[in-house]
KEKE-3310 file (N, C-alpha, C; in steps of 0.2 Angstrom, whole numbers, plus 5000, padded with zeros to 4 digits):
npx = (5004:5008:5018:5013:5006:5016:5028:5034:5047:5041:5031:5036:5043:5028:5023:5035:5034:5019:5020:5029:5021:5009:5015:5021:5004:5001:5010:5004:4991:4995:5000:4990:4981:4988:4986:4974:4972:4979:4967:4956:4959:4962:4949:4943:4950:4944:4933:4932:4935:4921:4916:4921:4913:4901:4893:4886:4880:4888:4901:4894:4896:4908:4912:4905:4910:4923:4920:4917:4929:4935:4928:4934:4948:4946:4941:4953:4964:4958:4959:4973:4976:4970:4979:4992:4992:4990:5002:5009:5005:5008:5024:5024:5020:5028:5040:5037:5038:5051:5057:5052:5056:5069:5071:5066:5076:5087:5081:5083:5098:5101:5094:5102:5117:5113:5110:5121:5128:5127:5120:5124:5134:5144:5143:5152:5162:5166:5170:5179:5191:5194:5196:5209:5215:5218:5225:5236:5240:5245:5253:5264:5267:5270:5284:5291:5295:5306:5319:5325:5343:5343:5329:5329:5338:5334:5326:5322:5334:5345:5340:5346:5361:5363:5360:5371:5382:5381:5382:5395:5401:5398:5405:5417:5420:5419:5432:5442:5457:5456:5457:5470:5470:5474:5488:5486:5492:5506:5504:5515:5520:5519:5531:5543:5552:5548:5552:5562:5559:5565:5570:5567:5575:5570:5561:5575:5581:5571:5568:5582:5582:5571:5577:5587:5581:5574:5588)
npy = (4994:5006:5006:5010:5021:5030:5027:5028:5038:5051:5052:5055:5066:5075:5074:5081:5094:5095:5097:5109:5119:5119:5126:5139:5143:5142:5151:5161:5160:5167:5178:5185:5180:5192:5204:5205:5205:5216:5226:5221:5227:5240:5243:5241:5253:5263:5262:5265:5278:5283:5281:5290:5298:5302:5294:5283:5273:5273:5267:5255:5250:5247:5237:5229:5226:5223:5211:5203:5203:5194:5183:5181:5179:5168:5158:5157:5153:5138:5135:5134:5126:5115:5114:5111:5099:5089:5090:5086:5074:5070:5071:5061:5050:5053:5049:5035:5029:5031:5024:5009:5008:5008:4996:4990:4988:4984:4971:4966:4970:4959:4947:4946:4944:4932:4924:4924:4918:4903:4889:4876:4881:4884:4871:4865:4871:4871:4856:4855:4862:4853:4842:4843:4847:4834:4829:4833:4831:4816:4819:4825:4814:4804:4812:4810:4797:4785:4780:4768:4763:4767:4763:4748:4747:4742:4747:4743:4736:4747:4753:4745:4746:4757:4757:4748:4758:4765:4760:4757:4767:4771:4764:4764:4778:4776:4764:4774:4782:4791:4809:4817:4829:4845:4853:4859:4877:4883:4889:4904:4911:4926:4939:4930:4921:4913:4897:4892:4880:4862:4861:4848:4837:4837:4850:4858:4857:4861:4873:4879:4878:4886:4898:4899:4900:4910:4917)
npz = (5000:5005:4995:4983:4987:4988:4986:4972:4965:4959:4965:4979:4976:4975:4989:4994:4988:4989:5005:5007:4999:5010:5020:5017:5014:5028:5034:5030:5033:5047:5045:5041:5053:5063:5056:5059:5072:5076:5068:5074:5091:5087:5084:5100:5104:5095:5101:5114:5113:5107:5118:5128:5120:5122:5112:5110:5099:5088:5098:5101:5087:5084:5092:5085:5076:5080:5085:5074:5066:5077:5075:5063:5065:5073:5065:5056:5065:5068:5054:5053:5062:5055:5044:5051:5056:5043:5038:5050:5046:5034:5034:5046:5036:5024:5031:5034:5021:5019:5027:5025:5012:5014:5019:5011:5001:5011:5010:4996:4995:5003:4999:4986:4990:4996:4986:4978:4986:4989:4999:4991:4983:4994:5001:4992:4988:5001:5003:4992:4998:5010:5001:4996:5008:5012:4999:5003:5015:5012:5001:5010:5017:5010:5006:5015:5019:5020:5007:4995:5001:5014:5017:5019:5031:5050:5061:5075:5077:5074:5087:5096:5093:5097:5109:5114:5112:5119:5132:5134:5131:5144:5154:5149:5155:5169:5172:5171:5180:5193:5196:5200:5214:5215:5224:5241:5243:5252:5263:5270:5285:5293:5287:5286:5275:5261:5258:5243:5234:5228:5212:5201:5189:5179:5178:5180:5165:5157:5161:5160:5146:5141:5144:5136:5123:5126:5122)
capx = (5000:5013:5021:5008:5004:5024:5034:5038:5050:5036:5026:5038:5043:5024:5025:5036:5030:5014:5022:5029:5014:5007:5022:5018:5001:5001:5015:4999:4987:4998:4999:4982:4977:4991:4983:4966:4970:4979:4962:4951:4961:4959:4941:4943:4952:4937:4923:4933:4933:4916:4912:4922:4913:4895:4893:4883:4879:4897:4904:4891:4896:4915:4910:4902:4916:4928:4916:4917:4936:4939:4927:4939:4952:4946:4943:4962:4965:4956:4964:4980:4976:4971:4986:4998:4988:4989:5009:5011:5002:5012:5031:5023:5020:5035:5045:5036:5038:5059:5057:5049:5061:5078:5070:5066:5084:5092:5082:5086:5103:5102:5093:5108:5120:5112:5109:5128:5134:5123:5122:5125:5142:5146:5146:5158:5172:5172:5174:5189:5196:5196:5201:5215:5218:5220:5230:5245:5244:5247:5260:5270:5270:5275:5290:5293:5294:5312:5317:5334:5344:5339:5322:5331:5338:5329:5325:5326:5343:5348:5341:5350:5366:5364:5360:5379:5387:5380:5386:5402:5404:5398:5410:5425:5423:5421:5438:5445:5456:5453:5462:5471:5467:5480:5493:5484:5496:5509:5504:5520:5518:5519:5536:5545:5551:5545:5558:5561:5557:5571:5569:5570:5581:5565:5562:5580:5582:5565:5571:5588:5581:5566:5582:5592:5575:5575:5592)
capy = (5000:5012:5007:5011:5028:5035:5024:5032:5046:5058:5052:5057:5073:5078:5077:5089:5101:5098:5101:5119:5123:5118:5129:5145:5141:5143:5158:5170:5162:5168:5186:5187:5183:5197:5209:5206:5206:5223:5229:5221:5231:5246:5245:5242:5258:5268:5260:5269:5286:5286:5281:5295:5307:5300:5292:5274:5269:5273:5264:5248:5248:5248:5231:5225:5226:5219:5205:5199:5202:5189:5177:5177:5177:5160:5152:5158:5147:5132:5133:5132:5118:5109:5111:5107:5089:5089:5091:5081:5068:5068:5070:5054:5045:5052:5045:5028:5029:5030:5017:5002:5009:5005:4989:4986:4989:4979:4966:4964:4967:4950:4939:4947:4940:4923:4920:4924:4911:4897:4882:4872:4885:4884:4866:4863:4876:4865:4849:4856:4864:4845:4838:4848:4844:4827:4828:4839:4825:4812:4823:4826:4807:4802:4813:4809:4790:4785:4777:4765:4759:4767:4759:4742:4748:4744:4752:4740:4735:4755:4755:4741:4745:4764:4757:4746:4763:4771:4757:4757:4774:4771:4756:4768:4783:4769:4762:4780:4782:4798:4813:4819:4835:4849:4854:4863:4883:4884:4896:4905:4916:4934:4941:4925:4923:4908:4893:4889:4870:4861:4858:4842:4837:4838:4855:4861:4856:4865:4883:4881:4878:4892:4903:4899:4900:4917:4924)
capz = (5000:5004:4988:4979:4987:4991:4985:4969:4964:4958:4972:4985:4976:4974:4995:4997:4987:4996:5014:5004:4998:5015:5025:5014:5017:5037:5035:5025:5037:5052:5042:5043:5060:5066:5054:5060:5079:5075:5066:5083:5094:5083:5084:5105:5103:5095:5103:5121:5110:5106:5123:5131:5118:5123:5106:5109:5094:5086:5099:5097:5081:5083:5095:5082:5069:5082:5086:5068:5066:5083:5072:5059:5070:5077:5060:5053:5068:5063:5047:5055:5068:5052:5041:5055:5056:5036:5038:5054:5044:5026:5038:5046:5029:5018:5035:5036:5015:5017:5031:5020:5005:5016:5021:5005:4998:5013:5007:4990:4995:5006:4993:4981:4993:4998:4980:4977:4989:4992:5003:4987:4985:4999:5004:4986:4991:5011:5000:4988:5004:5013:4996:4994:5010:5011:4995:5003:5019:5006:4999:5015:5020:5004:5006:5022:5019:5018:5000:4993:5007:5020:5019:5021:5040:5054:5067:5081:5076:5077:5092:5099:5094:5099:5116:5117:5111:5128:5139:5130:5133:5153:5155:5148:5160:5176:5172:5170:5185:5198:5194:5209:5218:5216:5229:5242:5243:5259:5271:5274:5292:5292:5290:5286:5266:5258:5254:5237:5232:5224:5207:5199:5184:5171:5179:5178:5161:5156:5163:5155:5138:5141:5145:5129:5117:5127:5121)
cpx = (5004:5019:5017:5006:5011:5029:5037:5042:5045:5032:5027:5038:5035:5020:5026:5034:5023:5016:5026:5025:5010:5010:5020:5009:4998:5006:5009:4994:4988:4999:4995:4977:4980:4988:4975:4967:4973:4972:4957:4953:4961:4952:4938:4944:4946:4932:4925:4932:4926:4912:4912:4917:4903:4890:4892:4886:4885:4902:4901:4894:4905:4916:4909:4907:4923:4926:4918:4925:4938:4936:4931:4944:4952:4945:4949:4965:4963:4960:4969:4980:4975:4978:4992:4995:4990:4998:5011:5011:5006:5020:5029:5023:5027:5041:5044:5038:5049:5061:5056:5054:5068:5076:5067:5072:5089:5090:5083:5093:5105:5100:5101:5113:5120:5113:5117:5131:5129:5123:5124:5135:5147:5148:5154:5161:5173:5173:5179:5193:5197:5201:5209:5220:5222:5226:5237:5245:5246:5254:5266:5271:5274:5283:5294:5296:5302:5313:5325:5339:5342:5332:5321:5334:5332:5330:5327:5334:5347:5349:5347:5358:5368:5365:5368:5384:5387:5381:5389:5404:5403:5405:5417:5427:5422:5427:5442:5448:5455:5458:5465:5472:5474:5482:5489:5491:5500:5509:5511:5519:5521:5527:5543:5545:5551:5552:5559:5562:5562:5564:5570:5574:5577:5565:5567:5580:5577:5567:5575:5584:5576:5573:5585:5588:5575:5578:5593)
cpy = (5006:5013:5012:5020:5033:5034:5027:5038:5052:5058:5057:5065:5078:5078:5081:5095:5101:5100:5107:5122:5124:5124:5136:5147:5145:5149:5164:5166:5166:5176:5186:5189:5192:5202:5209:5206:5213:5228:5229:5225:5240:5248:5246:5251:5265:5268:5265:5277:5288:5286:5287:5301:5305:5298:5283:5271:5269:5268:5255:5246:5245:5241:5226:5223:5221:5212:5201:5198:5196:5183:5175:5176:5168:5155:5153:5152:5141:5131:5131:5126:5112:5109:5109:5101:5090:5087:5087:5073:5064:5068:5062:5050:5045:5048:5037:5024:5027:5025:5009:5005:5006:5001:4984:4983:4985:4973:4963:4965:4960:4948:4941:4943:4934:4921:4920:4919:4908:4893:4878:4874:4883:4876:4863:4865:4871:4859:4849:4857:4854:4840:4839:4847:4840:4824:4830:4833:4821:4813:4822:4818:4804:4804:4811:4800:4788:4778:4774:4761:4760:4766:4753:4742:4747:4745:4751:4738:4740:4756:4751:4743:4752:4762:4755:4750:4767:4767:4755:4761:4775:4768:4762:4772:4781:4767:4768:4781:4790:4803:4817:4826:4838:4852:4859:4870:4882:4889:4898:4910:4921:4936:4934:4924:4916:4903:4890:4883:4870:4858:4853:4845:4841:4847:4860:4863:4859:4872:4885:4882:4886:4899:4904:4902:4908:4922:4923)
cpz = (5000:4999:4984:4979:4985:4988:4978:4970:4966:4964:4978:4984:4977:4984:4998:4996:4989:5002:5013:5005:5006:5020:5021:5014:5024:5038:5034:5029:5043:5050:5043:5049:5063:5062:5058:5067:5080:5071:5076:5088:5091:5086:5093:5105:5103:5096:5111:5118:5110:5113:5127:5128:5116:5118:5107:5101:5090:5090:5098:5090:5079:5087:5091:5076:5074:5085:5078:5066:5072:5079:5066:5063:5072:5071:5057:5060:5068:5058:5048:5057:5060:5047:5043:5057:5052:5037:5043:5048:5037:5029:5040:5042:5025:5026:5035:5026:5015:5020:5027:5014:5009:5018:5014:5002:5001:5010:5001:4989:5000:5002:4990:4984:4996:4991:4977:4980:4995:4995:4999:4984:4991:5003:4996:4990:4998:5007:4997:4993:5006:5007:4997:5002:5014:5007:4999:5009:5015:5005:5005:5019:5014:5003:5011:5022:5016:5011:4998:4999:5013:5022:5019:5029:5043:5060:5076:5083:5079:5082:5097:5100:5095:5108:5119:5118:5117:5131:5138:5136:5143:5156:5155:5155:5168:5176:5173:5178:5188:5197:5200:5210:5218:5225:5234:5245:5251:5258:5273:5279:5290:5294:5289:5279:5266:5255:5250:5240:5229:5220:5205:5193:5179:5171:5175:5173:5154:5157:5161:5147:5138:5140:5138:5125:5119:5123:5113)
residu = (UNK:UNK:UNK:UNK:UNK:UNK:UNK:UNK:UNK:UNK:UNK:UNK:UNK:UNK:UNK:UNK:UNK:UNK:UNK:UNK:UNK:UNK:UNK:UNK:UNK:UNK:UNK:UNK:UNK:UNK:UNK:UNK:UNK:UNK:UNK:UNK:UNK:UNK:UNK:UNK:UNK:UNK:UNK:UNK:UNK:UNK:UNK:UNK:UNK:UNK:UNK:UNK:UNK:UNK:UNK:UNK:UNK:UNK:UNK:UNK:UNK:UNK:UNK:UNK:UNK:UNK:UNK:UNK:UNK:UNK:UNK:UNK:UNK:UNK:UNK:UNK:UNK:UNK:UNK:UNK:UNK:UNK:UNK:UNK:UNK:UNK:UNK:UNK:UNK:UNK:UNK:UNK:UNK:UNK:UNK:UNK:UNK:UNK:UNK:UNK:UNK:UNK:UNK:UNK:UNK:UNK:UNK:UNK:UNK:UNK:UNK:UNK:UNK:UNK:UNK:UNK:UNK:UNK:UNK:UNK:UNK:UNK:UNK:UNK:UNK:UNK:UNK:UNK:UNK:UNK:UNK:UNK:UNK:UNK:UNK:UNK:UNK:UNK:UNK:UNK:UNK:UNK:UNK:UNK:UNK:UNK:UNK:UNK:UNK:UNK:UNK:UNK:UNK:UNK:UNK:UNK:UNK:UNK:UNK:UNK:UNK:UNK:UNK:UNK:UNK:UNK:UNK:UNK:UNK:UNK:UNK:UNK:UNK:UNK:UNK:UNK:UNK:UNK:UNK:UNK:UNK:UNK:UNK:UNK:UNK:UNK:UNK:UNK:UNK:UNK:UNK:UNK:UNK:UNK:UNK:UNK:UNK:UNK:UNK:UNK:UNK:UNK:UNK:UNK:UNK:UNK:UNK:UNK:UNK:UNK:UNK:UNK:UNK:UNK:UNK)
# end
């Protein structure tokens, strides 16, 4: 329904320029009361004149003219009251008119986009993806899988004769004897000059040659 009334272009543009004309409108009704409540007060005016200058009937008459200016008065007001419903009522419509338009629009971009990537789509692509990669497991065991001689070794053997080499290697450093503990330093007492060690021969024979190589 509200396509039908709003929902075109021209439809909508032939709103606005109703709530213009509407606006323009209610501006020349609003001129008009303030002229005619400056006339009613005019006639106040001269119905007090005529009273002061003991002139009835002149001023009945100035009563009477401002009597009819408050009845227009009060229908320019009407006319108002109803154009501003008129205006409330076409702002509510062309608002509920742009509302159902952007709910139109999302949903024909969702269909666009369900229809773009379907459940049917969508479960393909997850089966290439799984294909694809099953294939590369394949791939990396294949390469991984030892080929020529080293796929006539075996493993327990390996192991076995990995294990002799580590209670070899235990067995050696057992027999290894103890390394003996260096000389602990003589304390010489305070005051007292330390007395050279004799040397041996090996010694001797060592400090001479360093000495020769020396000169």
């Amino acid at each position: 329904m509200f396509n039908r009334l709003f929902g075109k272009p021209k439809q909508e543009t032939n709103a606005l320029t109703t709530l213009d004309k509407l606006n323009e409108t209610l501006e020349m009704l609003e001129k008009k009361e303030k002229v005619l409540l400056k006339k009613a007060a005019a006639e106040v005016e001269k119905a007090k004149e005529f009273t002061r200058g003991k002139n009835k009937r002149a001023a009945i008459q100035c009563l009477k003219r401002k009597r009819l200016y408050e009845q227009q008065i009060e229908q320019l007001g009407n006319f108002q009251l109803r154009i501003h419903d008129q205006m409330i009522m076409l702002e509510g419509a062309k608002a509920t008119t742009e509302t159902v338009d952007a709910l139109r629009t999302g949903a024909a971009a969702m269909k666009a986009m369900q229809k773009a990537t379907n459940i049917d789509d969508v479960d393909k692509t997850m089966d290439e993806i799984n294909e694809q990669t099953e294939n590369m497991k394949q791939i990396q065991e294949a390469l991984s899988t030892p080929i020529g001689a080293a796929a006539d070794f075996d493993e327990d053997e390996l192991e076995a004769e990995l294990e002799e080499l580590e209670g070899a290697e235990l067995e050696e450093q057992l027999l290894q004897p103890a390394t003996t503990a260096p000389a602990a330093p003589v304390q010489v007492p305070a005051g007292k000059k330390p007395v050279p060690q004799k040397r041996t021969a090996e010694e001797e024979e060592l400090a001479s040659l360093q000495a020769e190589m020396a000169l």
